[in-house]
Structures are given as C-alpha cells and as structure tokens.
N, C-alpha and C positions, 0 to 999 in steps of 0.2 A: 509477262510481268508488266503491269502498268505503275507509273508513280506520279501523283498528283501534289502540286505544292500549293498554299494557296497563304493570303496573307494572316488567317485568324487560325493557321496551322498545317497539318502535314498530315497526310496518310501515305503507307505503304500496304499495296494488294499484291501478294503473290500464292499464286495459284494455276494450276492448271487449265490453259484456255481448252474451252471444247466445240466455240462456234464463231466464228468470223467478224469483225467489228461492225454493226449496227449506224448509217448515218453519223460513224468517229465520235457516235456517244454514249455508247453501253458496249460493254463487256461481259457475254455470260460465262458463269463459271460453274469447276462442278465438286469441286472442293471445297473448304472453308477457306475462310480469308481472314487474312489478321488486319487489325486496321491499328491505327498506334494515333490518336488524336491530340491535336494542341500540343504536340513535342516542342518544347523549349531548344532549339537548335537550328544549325544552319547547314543550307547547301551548296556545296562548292564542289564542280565538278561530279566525283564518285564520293564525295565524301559525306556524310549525314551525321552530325552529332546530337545525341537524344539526351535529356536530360531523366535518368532513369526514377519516376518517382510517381506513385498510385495515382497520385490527382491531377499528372500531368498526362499520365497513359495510360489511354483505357486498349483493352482488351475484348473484344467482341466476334461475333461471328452471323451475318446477317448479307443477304442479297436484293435485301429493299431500300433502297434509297433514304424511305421515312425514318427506317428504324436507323441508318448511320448520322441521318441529321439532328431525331431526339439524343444520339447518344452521344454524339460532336459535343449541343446544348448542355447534355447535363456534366459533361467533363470540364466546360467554361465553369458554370455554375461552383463545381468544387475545387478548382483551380483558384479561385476568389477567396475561398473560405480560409478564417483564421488558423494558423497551425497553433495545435496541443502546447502545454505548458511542457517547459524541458522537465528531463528527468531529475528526481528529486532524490540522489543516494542515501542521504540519511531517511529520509519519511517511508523508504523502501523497506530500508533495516528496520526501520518503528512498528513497521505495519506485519513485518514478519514476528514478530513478539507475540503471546497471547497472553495478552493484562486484561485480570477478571476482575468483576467485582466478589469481594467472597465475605462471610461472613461467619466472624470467632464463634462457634461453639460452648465451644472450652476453654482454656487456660491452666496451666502449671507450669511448676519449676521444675525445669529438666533436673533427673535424680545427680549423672554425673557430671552437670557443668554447671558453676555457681551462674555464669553472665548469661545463661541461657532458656529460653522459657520453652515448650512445648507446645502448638497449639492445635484442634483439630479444626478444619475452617473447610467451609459450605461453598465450596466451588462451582455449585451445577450438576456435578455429577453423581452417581447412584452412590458411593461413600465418598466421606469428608477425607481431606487433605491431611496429611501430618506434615507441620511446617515450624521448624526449630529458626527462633529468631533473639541475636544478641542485644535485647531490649531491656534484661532488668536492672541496669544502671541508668534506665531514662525513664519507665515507664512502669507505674505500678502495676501488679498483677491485676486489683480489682479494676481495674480501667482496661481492661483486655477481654471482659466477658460479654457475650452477647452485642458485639457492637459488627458496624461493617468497614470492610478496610480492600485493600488494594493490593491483589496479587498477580506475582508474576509467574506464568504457571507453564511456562515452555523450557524451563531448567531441568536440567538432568539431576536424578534424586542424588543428595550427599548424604552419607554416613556421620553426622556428628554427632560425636561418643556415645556410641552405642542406637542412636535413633534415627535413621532414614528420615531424611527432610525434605520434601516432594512439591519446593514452589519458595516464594521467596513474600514475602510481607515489604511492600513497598513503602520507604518514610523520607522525610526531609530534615536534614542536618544543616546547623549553621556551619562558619568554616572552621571553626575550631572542635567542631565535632561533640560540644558537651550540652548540647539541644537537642532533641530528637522528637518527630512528631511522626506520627502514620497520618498517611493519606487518608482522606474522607471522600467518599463516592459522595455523591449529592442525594436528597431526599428520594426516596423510591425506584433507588437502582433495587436491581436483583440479582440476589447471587447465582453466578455463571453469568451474567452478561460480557462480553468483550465489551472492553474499552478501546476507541480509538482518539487521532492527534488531529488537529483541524476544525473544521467548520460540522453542524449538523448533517449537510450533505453528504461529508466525508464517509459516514458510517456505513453506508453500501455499497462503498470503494473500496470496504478491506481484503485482502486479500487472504486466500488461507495462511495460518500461523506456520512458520516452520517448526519441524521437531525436534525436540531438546538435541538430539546428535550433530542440527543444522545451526543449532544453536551455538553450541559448544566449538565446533570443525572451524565454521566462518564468524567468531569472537563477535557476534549479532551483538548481544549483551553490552559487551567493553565498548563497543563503537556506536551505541548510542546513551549510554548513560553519562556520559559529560555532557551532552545536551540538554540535559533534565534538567528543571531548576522549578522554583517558584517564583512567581511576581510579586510587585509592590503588593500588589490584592491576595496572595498568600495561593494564586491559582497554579498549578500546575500544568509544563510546558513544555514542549519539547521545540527549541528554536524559540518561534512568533506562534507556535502551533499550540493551543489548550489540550489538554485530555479531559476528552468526555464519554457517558453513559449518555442514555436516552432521555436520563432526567437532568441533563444539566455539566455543569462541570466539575471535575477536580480539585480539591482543594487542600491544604493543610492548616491547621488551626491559628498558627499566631505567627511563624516565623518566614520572613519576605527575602527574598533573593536567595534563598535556601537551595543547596544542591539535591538533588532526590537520587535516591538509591534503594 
C-alpha cells in the first residue's frame, strides 16, 4: 500500500505489489487501483476524512501517470463548477400533472344534472374525452362549441349521475366564486400538446405525467392547486411560474388574481 498527500489533494493506491520499488519512484502493480482525487479532508495520524461527493471523487483505474494527471485536472475543473438549483417540491408535483391543450367538440346539458354540461373534447388521442363540468350557471352553452380550452387529463374517471367524466376543464374563479372563466391556450396550440410551468426552456425538462392512481394515492392535485392563480395580466401561474404551450402562454380572459381550478 502506498499513500500520497500532496497540497491541491490526496490519492489513496491499494493494490497488490508484484515488483520491488524502482529508484523510490514507481510502483508496479497488477490489479487495479482506486484513486479518490481533490478529497476535501484531512490527515492526522491514521485518520483520513473524505468529503463523500461526485465532483470532489473521482473514481478511475489507470497505471499511466498522464492518464491520473488528466483526470486529477478534470476533477479540479468540476469541483469549480456551479451547483444545480435546489429542489423544487411544488414544480415537481406540477410537472407530474398532465395539462393538455384540448379542444370542445361538442357541448350539451347533462340530461340528469341541471348545473352540469357534458362535453366531448379533442385531447390528442385516437377518441375524444367525455368531461362533465359544473359551468351552466357561469357559462352559456353556445360559448362552449368549437373552442380550445385547458385540460387536466391525469384524474381518475368520476361517475357524475350517470356519466363517467374522464379529465377536468380547467377555469378561473374570482373569490366569491360567482365569475367563472376557462382557460385559453394561446394562438396555435394543438390539441394534445402538454402544457408545462416556467420558462420556454422548461418544456424539455417535463417529466413523465404520473397516473391518475399516483394522482389520486399522493393528493398531486390538492397540493398544487392553491398555487394556481392569475396575474394582474390575467396570465396564468403556478408561484412566479407561467403555464405555457409552444405557442405562448396561458391565459384567462378578463378576471386578474383569480384562483384557477
């Protein structure tokens, strides 16, 4: 066993000797070697504390000198480098949602429920959504046909009277609740696009949606819908965070600091 300390870090080489020290400057060996570079820690007597962490330890196996000096180099080089933004619990639970853009079909009035409308809506997939939503005390029916709107499409299907309702029509409510607007995807979204929260960039960082059971089990839903809101600009938010398509952003028509649900 040899161990080398030096001021811009530490390696430890253990390994099996198999030939006699060289001029007390080489060591041949006939196993691999671990080498553990720029450890943040100190030595005192037997004692060595390592600071356990990717960019401080590198990991290699090499019996060339060049190769442990490039790889000394590039373990300084990432030891420098800035660390990652902390984790972000709520944008995590956002990102597990799968908010489409979709587009009304259809429209009626549910036969057994006066406050209830019926609609069939164009999610992306090979048939339309049936999605029961408690809109006909806010929202005329001819104002429901043919338009594009914002759904929330990782819900577990509900039975309301008599009609499986398979996704959720996303709107904004003032706080007394007797305003009610649906969401408006921006100019040339397309039904089935995911929506995500953030900056343009963000859209290639989503993660897969969890499934309405992952939904349902870990309350995804409840724990980020108090987040939701609108802006003075009537945009849609989760935090500081917009909701966007690839055409832009989220919106609701007229009403500002609006809760969204």
């Amino acid at each position: 066993m040899a161990a080398a300390i030096s001021r811009g870090g530490a390696a430890l080489f253990i390994s099996t000797i198999n030939t006699r020290l060289h001029h007390n400057k080489m060591v041949s060996v006939s196993a691999r070697c671990f080498s553990i570079v720029r450890s943040q820690g100190t030595f005192t007597g037997r004692h060595f504390s390592l600071l356990r962490s990717s960019r401080t330890a590198r990991l290699y196996c090499s019996d060339s000198p060049q190769s442990t000096a490039a790889e000394a180099a590039s373990a300084t080089a990432e030891e420098g480098a800035p660390p990652g933004p902390p984790p972000d619990p709520l944008r995590e639970s956002a990102d597990a949602l799968d908010i489409r853009v979709g587009r009304i079909l259809k429209a009626w009035r549910h036969p057994e429920a006066d406050s209830l409308y019926v609609e069939e809506v164009d999610v992306g997939e090979p048939e339309p959504r049936t999605i029961c939503s408690g809109l006909v005390n806010y929202i005329p029916l001819e104002h429901l046909q043919d338009i594009k709107v914002v759904v929330l499409a990782n819900l577990k299907p509900r039975n309301m009277r008599g009609i499986k309702s398979n996704g959720m029509l996303m709107a904004a409510s003032d706080e007394s609740h007797e305003n009610v607007e649906l969401l408006i995807p921006p100019e040339g979204s397309i039904p089935g696009e995911r929506i995500w929260f953030g900056s343009e960039d963000d859209k290639d960082k989503q993660p897969d949606a969890a499934s309405p059971n992952q939904v349902q089990k870990k309350k995804i839903w409840e724990s980020v819908q108090p987040h939701l809101k609108s802006t003075d600009d009537c945009v849609a938010v989760l935090g500081i965070h917009p909701m966007r398509t690839s055409g832009g952003m989220v919106t609701c028509k007229t009403l500002k600091n609006a809760r969204i649900s």
